[in-house]
Residue, then its C-alpha position, 0 to 999 in steps of 0.5 A: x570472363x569465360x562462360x560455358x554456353x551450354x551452362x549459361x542456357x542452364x540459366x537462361x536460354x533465349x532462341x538466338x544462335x551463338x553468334x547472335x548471343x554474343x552480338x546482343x552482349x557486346x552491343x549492351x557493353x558486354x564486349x565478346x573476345x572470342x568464341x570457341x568450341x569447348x572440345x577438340x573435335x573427336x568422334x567414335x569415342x563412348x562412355x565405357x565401363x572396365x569390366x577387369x583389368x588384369x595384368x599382360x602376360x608380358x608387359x609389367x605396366x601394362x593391363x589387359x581390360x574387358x571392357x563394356x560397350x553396351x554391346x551384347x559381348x565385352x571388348x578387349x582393350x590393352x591399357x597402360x594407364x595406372x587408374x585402370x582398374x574394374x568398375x572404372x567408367x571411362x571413355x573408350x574409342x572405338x575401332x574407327x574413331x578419329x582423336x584430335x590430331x587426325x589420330x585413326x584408331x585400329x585394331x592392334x596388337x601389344x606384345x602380342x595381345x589383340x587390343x580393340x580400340x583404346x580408353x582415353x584419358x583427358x589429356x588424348x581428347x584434349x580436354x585438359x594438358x595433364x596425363x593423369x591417367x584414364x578419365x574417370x566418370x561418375x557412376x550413373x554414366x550410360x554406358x554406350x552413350x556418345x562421349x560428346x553427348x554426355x559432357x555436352x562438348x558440342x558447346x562454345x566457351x564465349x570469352x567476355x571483356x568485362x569493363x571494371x564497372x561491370x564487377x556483377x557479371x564475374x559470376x554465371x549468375x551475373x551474366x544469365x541476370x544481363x541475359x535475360x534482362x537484355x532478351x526478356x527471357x526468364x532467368x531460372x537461378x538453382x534453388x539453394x537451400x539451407x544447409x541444416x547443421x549437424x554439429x554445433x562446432x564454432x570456430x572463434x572468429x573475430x572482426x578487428x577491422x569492420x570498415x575493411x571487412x564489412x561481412x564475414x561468415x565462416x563455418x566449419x566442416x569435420x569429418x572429411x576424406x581427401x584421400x579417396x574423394x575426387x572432383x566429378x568430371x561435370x564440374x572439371x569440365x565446367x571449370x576448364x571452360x571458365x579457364x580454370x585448372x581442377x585441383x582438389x574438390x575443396x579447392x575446386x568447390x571455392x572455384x567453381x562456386x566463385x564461377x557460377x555466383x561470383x562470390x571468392x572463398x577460402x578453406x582452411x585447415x581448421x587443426x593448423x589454427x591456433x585460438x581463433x581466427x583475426x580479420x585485421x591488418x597487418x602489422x610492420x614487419x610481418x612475413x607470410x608464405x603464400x599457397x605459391x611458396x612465396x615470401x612477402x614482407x606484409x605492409x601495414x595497409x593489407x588486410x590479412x586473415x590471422x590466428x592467435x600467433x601469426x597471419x594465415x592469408x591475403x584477404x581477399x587475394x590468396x591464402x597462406x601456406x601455413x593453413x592450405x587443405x592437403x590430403x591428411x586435412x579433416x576438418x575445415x573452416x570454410x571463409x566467405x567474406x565480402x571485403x570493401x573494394x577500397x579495401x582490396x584495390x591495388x594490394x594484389x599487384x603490389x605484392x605482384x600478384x594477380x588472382x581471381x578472388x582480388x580480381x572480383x573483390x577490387x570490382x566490388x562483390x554483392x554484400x548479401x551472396x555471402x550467405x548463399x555462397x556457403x550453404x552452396x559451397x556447403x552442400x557440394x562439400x559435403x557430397x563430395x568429401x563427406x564430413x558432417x557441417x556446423x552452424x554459420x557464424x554470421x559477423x556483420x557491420x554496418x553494410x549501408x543500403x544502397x541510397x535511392x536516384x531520382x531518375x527525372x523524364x526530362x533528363x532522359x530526354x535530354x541525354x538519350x535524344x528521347x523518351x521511351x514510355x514509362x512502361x518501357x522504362x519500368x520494364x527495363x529497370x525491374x528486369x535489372x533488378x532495381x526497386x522503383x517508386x513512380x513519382x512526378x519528375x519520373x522515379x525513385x531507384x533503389x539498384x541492386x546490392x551488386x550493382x557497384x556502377x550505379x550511383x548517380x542519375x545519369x547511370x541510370x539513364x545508361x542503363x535505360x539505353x543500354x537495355x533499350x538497345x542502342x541500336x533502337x534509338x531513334x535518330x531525329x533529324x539534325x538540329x543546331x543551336x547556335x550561340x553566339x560567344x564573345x572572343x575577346x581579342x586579349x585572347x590566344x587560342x591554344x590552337x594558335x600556339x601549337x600551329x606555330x610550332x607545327x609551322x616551324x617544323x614540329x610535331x605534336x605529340x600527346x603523352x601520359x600524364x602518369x611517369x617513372x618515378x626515377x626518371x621524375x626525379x632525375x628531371x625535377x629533383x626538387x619538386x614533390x612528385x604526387x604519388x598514385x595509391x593504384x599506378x597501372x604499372x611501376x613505371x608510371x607511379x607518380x604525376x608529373x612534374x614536367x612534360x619533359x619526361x613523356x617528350x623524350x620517351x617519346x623521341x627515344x622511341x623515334x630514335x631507336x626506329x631510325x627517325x634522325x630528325x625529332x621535333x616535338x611539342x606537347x601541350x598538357x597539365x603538369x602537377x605541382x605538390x606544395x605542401x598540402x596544396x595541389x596544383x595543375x599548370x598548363x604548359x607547353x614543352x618540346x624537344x628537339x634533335x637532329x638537323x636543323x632543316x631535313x637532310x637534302x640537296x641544299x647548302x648547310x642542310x647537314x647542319x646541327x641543331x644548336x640553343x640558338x635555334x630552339x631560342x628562336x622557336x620558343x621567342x616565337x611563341x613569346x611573340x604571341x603574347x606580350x614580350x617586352x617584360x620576357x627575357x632570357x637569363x643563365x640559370x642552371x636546372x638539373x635536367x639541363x646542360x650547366x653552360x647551356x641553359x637559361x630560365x625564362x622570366x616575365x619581369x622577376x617570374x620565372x616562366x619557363x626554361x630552354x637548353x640543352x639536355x645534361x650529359x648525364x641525363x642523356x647518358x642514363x637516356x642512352x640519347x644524344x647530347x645533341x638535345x634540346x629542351x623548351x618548358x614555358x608556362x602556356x598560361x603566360x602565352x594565352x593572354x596578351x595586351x591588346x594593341x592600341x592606336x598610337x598617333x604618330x609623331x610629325x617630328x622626326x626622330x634621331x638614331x644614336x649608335x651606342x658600342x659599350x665594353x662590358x664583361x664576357x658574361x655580362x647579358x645583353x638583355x640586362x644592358x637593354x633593360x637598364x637604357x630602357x630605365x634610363x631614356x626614359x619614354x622618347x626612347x621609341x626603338x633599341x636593337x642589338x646590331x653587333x657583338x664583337x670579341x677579339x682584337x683591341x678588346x682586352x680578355x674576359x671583355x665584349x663589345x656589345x652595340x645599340x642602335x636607339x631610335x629616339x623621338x618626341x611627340x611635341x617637338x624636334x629634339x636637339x642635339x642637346x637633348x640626345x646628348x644628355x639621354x645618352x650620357x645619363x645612360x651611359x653614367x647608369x652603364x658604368x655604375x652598374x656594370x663598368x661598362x666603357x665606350x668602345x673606341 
């Protein structure tokens, strides 16, 4: 938002510097961009008044001008300008004056005539980009005046980053309002008085969607001419310093009104509608040319402005083509509406459009500026392009009053770390435009209708600290209270899990929750992705369903700026859609590539990661937690190389998945297939069995050596869950101490060994016993699995 100074002190002037204005706006909120001066600087240049303009002698385009200075003889300038003409006045530079650019002006001669000095347009003086020709001032300029001094172009343009919440400061009126409450100065808002109708011209309007379109008032104004009106200097100017370009005094009045209360409009040409004008919403199918020329396919949820026989506008965002004011216009129909920010939010940008009307409309506009916005902009209509102005029709629903906050002394105190007094306190909430009631806890607050920000208690006690100035409160001396909190040992600290990984070579990173939607979908094709009704960008429109997406963005982004070694994890929420239901898991997902150790010095440095290294990194987290139930099985996932990749399962559910990226996935990526992938749920991971003691048994124990042949696929994980069934509890400890493929077993087969410790609590087993758990395995074997002893 960018305000004029000179204008803002129109409403409200406290003795504080520009610098010390922008400071108290910022420090309450209002965060000041920037500051800069209104106008290049310039000097010699007047306010000057063409006496004639007649044509030189020599040079078709050109004019030879008397030109009055208020000096007691006129001066002769030679012009080239098309507007130049008696009775113009306009801005003269003098013999001596300095232009932007260090441009000296002398006394010339063009095509032979003696020109002493030279009129300016706006383009010259930097006030504007366009070359249209000299500058035209009103009529009661005074001549000789300083051109400076009369446009008041010693003034600042203070550019304010308005946060979403603060939609009442989009308007001179809002930020003079926070000015003034902020500095105790008092506000002089312009009295706008009603504008008295002179015709009884009604144009029909109707209201088919009240809940989007609360308020609508209209009025139309005949009569007008466009062809010889121009908007006055004054308002270009304070149009330029709101970063608004001058178009036409229709449009030009919506604007500036839309600067200075904060309230959008629109004019229509009244002989391009048809029966009556629609709020309504669109329907399938319907197209509509945009002021921009541009077509759009118009969707069902967008409110539109209509006539009898097609659509006429965006509300609250831009008008059609079909219905603009052009020179030839007459007769107008002038819209100011307040439209519901549910209504408005996101429907600009998906039609790829940014205005400032839906700019406001999406923050939330006063429901009750309508009124005073169309006599305002009536009025200055009505001044500028004629015309004689029907009554206002007036179409309110039902606009609900704002519900009252019980603001309680004790929560202030608590919040704030202190209590201002309750006449500090009512000061503060008056000066913001809040009606109160003093009762026991504290207040009863009505805020304003403007007032979008403010619904519950702790807003305003915001308020009260705002306004106080933070920078005033109190600092007491520190005071801890210690609670003493039971840490069951069953639990794992999440920081527990991510310095493992840190220990072993990662690093965390932290991403958007928000994700591409193809890319989702290449990773998790059967999982339903949450869609966001308001994204801020297309890519990122849905929730995800994955960590994976953000991750490899993420090592993508490193990669492309030389990093050859990236290991990254993240711990975070990642959203599930089942049917009606919604649900956030705690995962925790890493990627890796690279080398599996940085490159140096030492023997095998160059080697690759492989999946048996991020298998070693995710069993190490599963360590944490209780890992007999885990184990690794060979599935496939979409996101994930077919022959290399396996689920993550506690007992028969599926916790997690590892592998290595698919090809395909890493070809659409533009990354290397050399990636790998880790998904576990973290849920899993923060809660173990706690251990407890064990005596151990005075009887020995026996080792038996277990070598089985069984088929190349055939996990090793499988074969050690059925010899854990079958030994039964003396079965203490099973290892895998060999794998073997080659000569002396036949194709298609492995040998997998086992060492198995076995002991008893209460007395020695016998050979006797061992044989018979190792036979009993071995049947369970070679039932299940066609497993045979290996030779």
């Amino acid at each position: 938002m960018k305000i004029s100074e000179s204008w803002l002190r129109e409403w409200v002037n406290p003795e504080l510097d520009t610098a010390a204005l922008a400071e108290t706006l910022t420090m309450a909120g209002l965060e000041v961009d920037s500051i800069e001066p209104a106008a290049a600087e310039f000097s010699g240049v007047i306010v000057a008044e063409i006496l004639s303009a007649e044509p030189h002698p020599d040079a078709d385009k050109l004019r030879v001008c008397e030109v009055n200075t208020g000096a007691d003889e006129p001066v002769q300038i030679v012009c080239g300008a098309a507007n130049a003409a008696a009775g113009l006045k306009t801005a003269l530079a003098t013999v001596g004056a300095v232009l932007p650019g260090n441009l000296k002006i002398k006394q010339a001669k063009l095509r032979g005539v003696p020109s002493f000095g030279m009129l300016c347009g706006a383009s010259e003086l930097g006030l504007s980009g366009d070359n249209e020709g000299l500058i035209e001032l009103a009529d009661d300029a005074p001549i000789g005046t300083s051109l400076r001094d009369y446009l008041l172009l010693d003034d600042h343009i203070i550019d304010i980053d308005l946060t979403p919440n603060r939609g009442d400061c989009l308007g001179m009126e809002g930020i003079a309002r926070e000015v003034g409450t902020l500095t105790g100065c008092d506000l002089h808002i312009p009295d706008i008085p009603a504008v008295i109708a002179t015709t009884n011209n009604a144009f029909p309007v109707q209201v088919k969607a009240p809940e989007a379109c609360p308020r609508y008032l209209g009025r139309e104004i005949i009569g007008i001419d466009l062809k010889r009106a121009t908007t006055p200097v004054w308002m270009r100017e304070r149009l330029r310093r709101g970063g608004i370009r001058s178009i036409d005094p229709v449009v030009d009045v919506s604007n500036y009104v839309m600067l200075e209360l904060g309230q959008p409009m629109h004019a229509f040409d009244q002989q391009k509608l048809q029966g009556s004008l629609v709020v309504r919403f669109a329907q399938e199918g319907e197209k509509l040319t945009l002021l921009d020329d541009s077509v759009i396919d118009l969707k069902s949820d967008t409110v539109l402005i209509a006539d009898q026989s097609k659509p006429l506008a965006l509300a609250g965002v831009m008008g059609g083509k079909d219905s603009g004011i052009s020179t030839e216009t007459s007769d107008l129909f002038l819209e100011v509406a307040y439209f519901t920010p549910q209504a408005i939010a996101g429907q600009a940008r998906s039609y790829g459009l940014n205005t400032d009307s839906a700019h406001r409309f999406e923050r939330g506009v006063d429901p009750h500026l309508s009124l005073r916005a169309i006599e305002r902009a009536t009025a200055l209509l009505l001044e500028l392009v004629g015309g004689r102005a029907g009554p206002v029709i007036d179409h309110t629903a039902n606009i609900p009053d704002k519900p009252e906050i019980l603001l309680r002394r004790k929560r202030i105190q608590r919040l704030l770390g202190f209590l201002p007094t309750d006449e500090q306190i009512d000061d503060i909430l008056q000066r913001l435009g809040m009606r109160l009631d003093r009762v026991v806890e504290g207040w009863r607050v009505t805020p304003p209708s403007a007032r979008f920000d403010i619904a519950i208690e702790a807003d305003l006690i915001e308020e009260v600290g705002r306004v106080y100035g933070y920078n005033n409160i109190p600092v007491p001396e520190g005071r801890i209270v210690a609670h003493s909190k039971a840490i069951p040992e069953s639990d794992v600290p999440v920081s527990r899990l991510k310095n493992l990984l840190v220990d072993r070579g990662y690093q965390e990173a932290i991403t958007y929750c928000f994700v591409d939607t193809e890319l989702n979908q290449k990773i998790n094709p059967a999982l339903d992705a949450i869609k966001l009704k308001n994204p801020i960008s297309s890519e990122m429109s849905v929730m995800r369903t994955g960590l994976w997406a953000g991750l490899l963005e993420a090592m993508k982004f490193n990669i492309q700026r030389q990093q050859d070694r990236v290991r990254l994890f993240e711990y975070g929420l990642r959203f599930i859609k089942q049917d009606t239901e919604y649900k956030q898991i705690n995962t925790i997902s890493g990627v890796v590539y690279g080398s599996l150790i940085p490159p140096g010095w030492a023997k095998g440095s160059e080697r690759k990661i492989d999946y048996f290294d991020v298998k070693s990194d995710v069993e190490a987290l599963l360590a944490l937690a209780d890992t007999e139930a885990v184990r690794f099985e060979a599935r496939s996932h979409e996101a994930l190389h077919p022959g290399q990749s396996a689920a993550i399962l506690d007992e028969d559910e599926q916790i997690g998945w590892l592998g290595r990226i698919h090809p395909a996935l890493a070809k659409s990526l533009e990354i290397s297939t050399e990636t790998f992938l880790f998904e576990i749920n973290a849920d899993r991971l923060l809660t173990i069995n706690v251990p407890s003691f064990e005596k151990p048994s005075r009887f020995p124990s026996i080792r038996r050596d277990l070598s089985v042949v069984v088929d190349v696929d055939l996990p090793a994980s499988t074969l050690m869950q059925t010899i854990r069934e079958s030994a039964g509890d003396l079965l203490k400890t099973l290892n895998v101490f060999d794998i073997y493929q080659g000569d002396g077993i036949e194709s298609g087969r492995k040998s997998i060994a086992f060492s198995l410790i076995l002991q008893d609590y209460s007395r020695t087993l016998a050979d006797a016993d061992v044989d018979s758990i190792v036979a009993n395995i071995m049947n369970q074997l070679q039932s299940k699995y066609a497993a045979v002893l290996r030779e």
